[in-house]
C-alpha positions in Angstrom: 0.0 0.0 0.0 2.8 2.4 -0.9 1.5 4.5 -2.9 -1.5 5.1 -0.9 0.9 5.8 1.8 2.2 8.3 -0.2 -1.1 9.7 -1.1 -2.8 10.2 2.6 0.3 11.6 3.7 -0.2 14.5 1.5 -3.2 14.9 3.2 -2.3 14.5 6.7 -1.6 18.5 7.2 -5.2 19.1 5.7 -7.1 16.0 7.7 -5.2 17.1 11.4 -7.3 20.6 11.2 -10.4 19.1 10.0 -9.9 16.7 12.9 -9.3 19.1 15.3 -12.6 21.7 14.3 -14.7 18.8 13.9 -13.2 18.1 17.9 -13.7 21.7 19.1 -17.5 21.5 17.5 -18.7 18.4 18.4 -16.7 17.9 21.9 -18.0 20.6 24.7 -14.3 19.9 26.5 -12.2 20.7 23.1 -14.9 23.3 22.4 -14.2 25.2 25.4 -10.3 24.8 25.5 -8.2 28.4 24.1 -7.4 28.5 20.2 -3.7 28.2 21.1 -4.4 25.2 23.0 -6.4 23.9 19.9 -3.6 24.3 17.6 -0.6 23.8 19.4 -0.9 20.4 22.0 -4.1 19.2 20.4 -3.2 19.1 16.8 0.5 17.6 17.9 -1.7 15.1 19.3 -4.0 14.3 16.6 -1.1 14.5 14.0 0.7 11.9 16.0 -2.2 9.5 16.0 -1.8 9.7 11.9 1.6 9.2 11.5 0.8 5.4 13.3 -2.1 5.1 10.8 0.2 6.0 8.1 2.8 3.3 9.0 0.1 0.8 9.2 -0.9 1.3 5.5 2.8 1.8 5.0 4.2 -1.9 6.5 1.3 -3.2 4.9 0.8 -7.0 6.4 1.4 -7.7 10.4 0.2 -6.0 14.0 -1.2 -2.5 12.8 0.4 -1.2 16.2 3.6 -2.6 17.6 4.5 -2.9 21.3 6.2 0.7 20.8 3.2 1.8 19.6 0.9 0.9 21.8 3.1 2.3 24.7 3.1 5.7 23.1 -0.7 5.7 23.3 -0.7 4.7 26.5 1.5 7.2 27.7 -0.9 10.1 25.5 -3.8 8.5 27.6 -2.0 8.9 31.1 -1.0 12.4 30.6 -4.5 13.4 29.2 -6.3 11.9 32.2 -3.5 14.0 34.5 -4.1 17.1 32.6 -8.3 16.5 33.7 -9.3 15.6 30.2 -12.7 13.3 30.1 -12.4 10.0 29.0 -15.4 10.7 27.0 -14.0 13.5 25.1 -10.6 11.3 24.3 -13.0 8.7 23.1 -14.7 11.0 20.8 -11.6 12.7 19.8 -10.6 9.2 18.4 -14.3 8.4 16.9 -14.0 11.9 15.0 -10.4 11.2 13.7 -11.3 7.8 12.6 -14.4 9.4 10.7 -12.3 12.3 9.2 -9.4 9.2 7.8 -12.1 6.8 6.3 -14.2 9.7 4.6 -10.4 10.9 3.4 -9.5 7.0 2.8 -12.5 7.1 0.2 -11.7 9.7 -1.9 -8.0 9.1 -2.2 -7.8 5.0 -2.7 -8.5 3.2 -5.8 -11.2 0.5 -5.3 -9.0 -2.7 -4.4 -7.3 -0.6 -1.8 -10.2 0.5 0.0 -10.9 -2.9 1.7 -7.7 -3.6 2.9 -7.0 0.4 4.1 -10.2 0.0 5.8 -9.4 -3.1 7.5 -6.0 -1.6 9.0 -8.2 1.3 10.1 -10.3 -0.8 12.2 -7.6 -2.8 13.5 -5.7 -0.2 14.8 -9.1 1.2 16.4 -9.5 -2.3 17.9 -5.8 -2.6 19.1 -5.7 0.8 20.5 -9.5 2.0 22.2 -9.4 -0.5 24.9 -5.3 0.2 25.9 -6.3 4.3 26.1 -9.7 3.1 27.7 -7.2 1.4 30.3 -4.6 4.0 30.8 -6.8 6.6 31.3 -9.2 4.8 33.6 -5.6 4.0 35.7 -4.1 7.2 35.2 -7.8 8.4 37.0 -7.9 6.5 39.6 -4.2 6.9 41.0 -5.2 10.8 40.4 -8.5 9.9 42.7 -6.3 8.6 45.1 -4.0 11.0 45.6 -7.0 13.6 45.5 -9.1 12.1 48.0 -5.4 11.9 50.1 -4.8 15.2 49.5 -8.5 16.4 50.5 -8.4 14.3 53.8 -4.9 16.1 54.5 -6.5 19.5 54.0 -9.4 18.4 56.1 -7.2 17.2 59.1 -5.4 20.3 59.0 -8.7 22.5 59.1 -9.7 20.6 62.0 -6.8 20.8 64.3 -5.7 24.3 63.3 -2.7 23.8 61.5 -1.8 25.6 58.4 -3.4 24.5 55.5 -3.2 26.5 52.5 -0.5 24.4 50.7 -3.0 21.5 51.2 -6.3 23.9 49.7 -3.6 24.9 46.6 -3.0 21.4 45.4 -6.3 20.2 46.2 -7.8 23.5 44.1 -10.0 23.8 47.0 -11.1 27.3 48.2 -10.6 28.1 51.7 -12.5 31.5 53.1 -14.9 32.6 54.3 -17.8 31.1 56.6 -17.9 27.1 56.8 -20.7 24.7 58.4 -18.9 21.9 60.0 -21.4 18.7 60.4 -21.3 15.6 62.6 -23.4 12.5 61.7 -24.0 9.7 63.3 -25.9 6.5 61.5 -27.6 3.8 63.0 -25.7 1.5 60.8 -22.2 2.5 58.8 -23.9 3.2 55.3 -21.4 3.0 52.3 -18.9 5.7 52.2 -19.2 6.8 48.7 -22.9 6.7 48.7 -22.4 9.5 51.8 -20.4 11.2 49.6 -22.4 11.7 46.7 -25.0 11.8 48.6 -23.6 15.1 49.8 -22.4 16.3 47.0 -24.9 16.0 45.1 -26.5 17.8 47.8 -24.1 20.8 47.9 -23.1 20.2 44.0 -19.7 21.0 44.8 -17.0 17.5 46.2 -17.2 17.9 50.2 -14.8 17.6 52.5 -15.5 14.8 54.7 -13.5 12.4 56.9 -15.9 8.9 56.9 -14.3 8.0 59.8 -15.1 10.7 62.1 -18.2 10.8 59.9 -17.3 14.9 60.2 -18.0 17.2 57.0 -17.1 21.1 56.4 -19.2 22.8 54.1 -18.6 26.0 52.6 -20.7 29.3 53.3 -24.4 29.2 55.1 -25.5 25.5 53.6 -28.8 24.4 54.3 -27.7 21.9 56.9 -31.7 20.6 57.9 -31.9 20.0 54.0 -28.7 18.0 53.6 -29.7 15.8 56.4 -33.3 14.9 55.1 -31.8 14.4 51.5 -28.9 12.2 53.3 -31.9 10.0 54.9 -33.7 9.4 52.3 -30.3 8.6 49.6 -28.7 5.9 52.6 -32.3 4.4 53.8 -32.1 5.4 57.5 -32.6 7.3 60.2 -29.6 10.1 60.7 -28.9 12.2 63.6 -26.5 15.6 62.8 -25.1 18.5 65.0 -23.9 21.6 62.7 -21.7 24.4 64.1 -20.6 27.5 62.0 -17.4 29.4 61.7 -17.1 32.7 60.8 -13.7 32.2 59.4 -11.4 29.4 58.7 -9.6 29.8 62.0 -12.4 29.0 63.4 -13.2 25.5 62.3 -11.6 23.5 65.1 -14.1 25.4 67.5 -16.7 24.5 66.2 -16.1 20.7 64.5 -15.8 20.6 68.9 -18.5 22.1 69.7 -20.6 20.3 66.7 -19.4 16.5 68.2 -20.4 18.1 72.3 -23.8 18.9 70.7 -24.2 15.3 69.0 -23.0 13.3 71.7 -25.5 15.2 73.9 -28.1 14.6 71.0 -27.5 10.9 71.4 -27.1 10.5 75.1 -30.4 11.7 75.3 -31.8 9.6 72.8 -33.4 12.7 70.8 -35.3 11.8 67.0 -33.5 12.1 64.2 -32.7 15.7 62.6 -30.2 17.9 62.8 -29.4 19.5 65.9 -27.2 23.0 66.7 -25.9 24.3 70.4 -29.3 26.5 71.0 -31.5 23.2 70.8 -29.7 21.7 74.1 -28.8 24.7 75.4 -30.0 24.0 79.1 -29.3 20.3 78.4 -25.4 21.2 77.2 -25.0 23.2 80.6 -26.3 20.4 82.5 -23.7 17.7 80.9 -21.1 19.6 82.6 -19.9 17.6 85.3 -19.4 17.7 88.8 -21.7 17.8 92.3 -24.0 19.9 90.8 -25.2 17.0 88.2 -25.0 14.5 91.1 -27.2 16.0 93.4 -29.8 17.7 90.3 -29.6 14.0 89.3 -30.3 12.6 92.6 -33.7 14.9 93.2 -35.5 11.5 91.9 -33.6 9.1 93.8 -37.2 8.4 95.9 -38.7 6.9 92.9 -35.5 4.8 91.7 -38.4 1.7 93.0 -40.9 2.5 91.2 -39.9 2.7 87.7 -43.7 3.1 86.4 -43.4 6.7 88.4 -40.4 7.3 86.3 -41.9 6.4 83.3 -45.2 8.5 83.9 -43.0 11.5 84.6 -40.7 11.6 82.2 -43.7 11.3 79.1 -45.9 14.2 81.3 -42.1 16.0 80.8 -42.1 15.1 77.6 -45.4 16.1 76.5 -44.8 19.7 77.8 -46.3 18.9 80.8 -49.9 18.1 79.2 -51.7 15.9 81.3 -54.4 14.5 78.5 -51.5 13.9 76.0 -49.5 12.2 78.4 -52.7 9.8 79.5 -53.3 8.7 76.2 -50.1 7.5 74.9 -49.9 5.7 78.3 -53.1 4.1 77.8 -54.2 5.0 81.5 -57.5 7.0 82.8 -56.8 10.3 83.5 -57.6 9.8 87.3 -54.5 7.1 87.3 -52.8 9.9 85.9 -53.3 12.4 88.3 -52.6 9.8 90.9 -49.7 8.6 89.5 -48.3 12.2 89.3 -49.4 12.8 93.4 -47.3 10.3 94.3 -44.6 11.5 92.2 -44.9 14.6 94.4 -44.8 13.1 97.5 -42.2 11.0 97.3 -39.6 13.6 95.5 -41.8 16.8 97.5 -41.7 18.5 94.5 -44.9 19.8 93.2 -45.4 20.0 89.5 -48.3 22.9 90.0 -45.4 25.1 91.0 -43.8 26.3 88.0 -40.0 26.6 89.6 -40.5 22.9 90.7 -41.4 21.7 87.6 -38.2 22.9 85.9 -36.3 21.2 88.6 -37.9 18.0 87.9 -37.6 18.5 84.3 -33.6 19.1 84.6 -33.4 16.5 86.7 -34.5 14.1 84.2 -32.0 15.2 82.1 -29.4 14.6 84.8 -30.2 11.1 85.1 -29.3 10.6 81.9 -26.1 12.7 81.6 -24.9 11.1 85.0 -24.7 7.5 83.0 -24.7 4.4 84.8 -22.1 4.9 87.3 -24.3 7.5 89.6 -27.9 6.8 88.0 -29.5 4.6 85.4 -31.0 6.6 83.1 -34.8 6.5 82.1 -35.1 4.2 79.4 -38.7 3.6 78.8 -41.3 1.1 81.1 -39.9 -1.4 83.4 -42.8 -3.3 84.0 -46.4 -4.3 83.7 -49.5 -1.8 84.7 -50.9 -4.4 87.2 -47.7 -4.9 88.9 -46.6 -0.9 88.7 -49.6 0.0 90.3 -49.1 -1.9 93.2 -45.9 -0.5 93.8 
């Protein structure tokens, strides 16, 4: 095949630019890429690609790519995928240049050469899609790697303080500005990178979030509340989430602290599922703080330690905001056993729920039961036994 060697070399200079406006059209990547860009790395490129084509019609019978070959495509591939070009757009790229060739193949070849110039095509198409396919997707995937190394770096070094804008440089992350940092916690550990989409998705920009800590920082005022229903709903379960804001990057280790205080407290207390900030256990996050004071708040209901169906009782009238038919009904009780129920609360602890002062000590107290854990106080965790035997108690 000589001479039509000879005769789609002359046309190589003509069939690179066709190649590479046909790319810039048809390709939203090449389309978007500066003129210079266009004509300078992209046409090399494209023109290199043609001078393997024109050695397969050249050598005529054999592989239409040697080992050499090959290696030189793979090593295109792996510096396209480093410089952030889609696999799809080196894909089409190769589709348009192998369109551009035929169409040329057509008008230049007599017509016993065609067939066997258009076998060669599709050969080398065959011998050298699936190696770029390979090296690119490889040449991702360490670049993933390093990224997502790189972006749990930056993250770390948010967290703790430390400097981090080397970090925010190479990961081409911007640091300023306001930030919500977000604790979760899962009933079960859902996947890791369905979190991460999840919340990207969300956001529509890549978080930063360490799945270990299960700790996220999210640019500017995010609609936290929103993230978390969408994150239910995309993992299947229920998900509990303190969010803290920082008014400046300095400020994130602050509050990713006081974000985990607030969901620990959150799930000490067994609260529903939501997201949770520091003014929604305010009184609850004062009360934590240990010391006498919790012991002895804690140890206001000590009297009805033997009668758990008291504890029960007071802790859903608490509960219900102190709403006596409310609290009778999901108890299943008259409202006379109610009220009876709640007299001998007051006896035994001689606090009086009529009296508004009283009632918030009783209500705190509650709380710390809980807080005290299992050391000083077992905490309320629901009914302890049956009506008949309760109400002998």
């Amino acid at each position: 095949m000589s001479d039509l060697h000879a005769r789609m070399a002359a046309r190589v200079g003509d069939l690179t630019a066709v190649v590479v406006a046909r790319c810039a059209a048809e390709a939203p990547f090449y389309g978007a890429l500066p003129r210079a860009t266009l004509q300078g790395e992209v046409a090399r490129s494209i023109a290199a690609v043609h001078a393997l084509l024109l050695r397969a019609l050249r050598d005529g019978g054999g592989e239409p790519l040697g080992p050499g070959d090959l290696t030189r495509l793979i090593e295109w591939s792996a510096r396209r995928a480093e410089e952030r070009v889609p696999l799809e757009a080196v894909i089409a790229a190769y589709l348009i240049g192998a369109e551009v060739w035929w169409q040329t193949l057509t008008e230049v070849a007599e017509p016993g050469e065609l067939a066997g110039a258009g076998g060669k095509l599709l050969a080398c198409l065959h011998a050298a899609l699936p190696a770029v396919v390979l090296a690119h997707q490889n040449a991702q995937e360490d670049l993933h790697s390093e990224n997502k190394r790189v972006r749990r770096a930056l993250l770390g070094a948010l967290l703790e303080g430390r400097p981090y804008e080397e970090l925010a440089g190479v990961a081409r992350v911007a640091v300023v500005g306001e930030h919500e940092v977000v604790a979760f916690a899962f009933e079960s550990d859902p996947p890791s990178r369905l979190v991460q989409s999840s919340l990207d998705a969300f956001t529509g920009i890549p978080v930063l979030m360490d799945h270990v800590a299960r700790i996220a920082l999210l640019p500017g005022r995010s609609d936290v509340p929103g993230l978390v229903a969408r994150l239910e709903k995309d993992v299947g379960q229920p998900v509990r989430a303190a969010a803290a804001r920082s008014s400046v990057p300095a400020a994130i280790p602050s509050a990713a602290q006081e974000a985990g205080r607030v969901l620990d407290l959150v799930r000490r207390l067994g609260r529903p599922p939501g997201c949770y900030r520091l003014d929604d256990v305010l009184l609850e996050h004062q009360l934590a703080r240990p010391g006498d004071g919790l012991v002895r708040l804690a140890a206001k209901l000590d009297p009805l330690e033997e009668h758990p169906y008291l504890l029960e009782t007071l802790r859903v009238f608490v509960e219900r905001g102190l709403n006596r038919r409310q609290t009778a009904l999901e108890l299943c009780v008259h409202r006379n056993t109610l009220d009876y129920r709640l007299q001998r609360v007051s006896a035994l602890t001689g606090l009086d729920l009529a009296v508004p002062a009283q009632a918030r000590l009783i209500q705190a107290a509650l709380v710390a039961r809980v807080l005290a854990g299992p050391a000083d106080h077992r905490g309320v965790t629901g009914w302890q036994g049956s009506a008949g035997a309760a109400e002998s108690g």
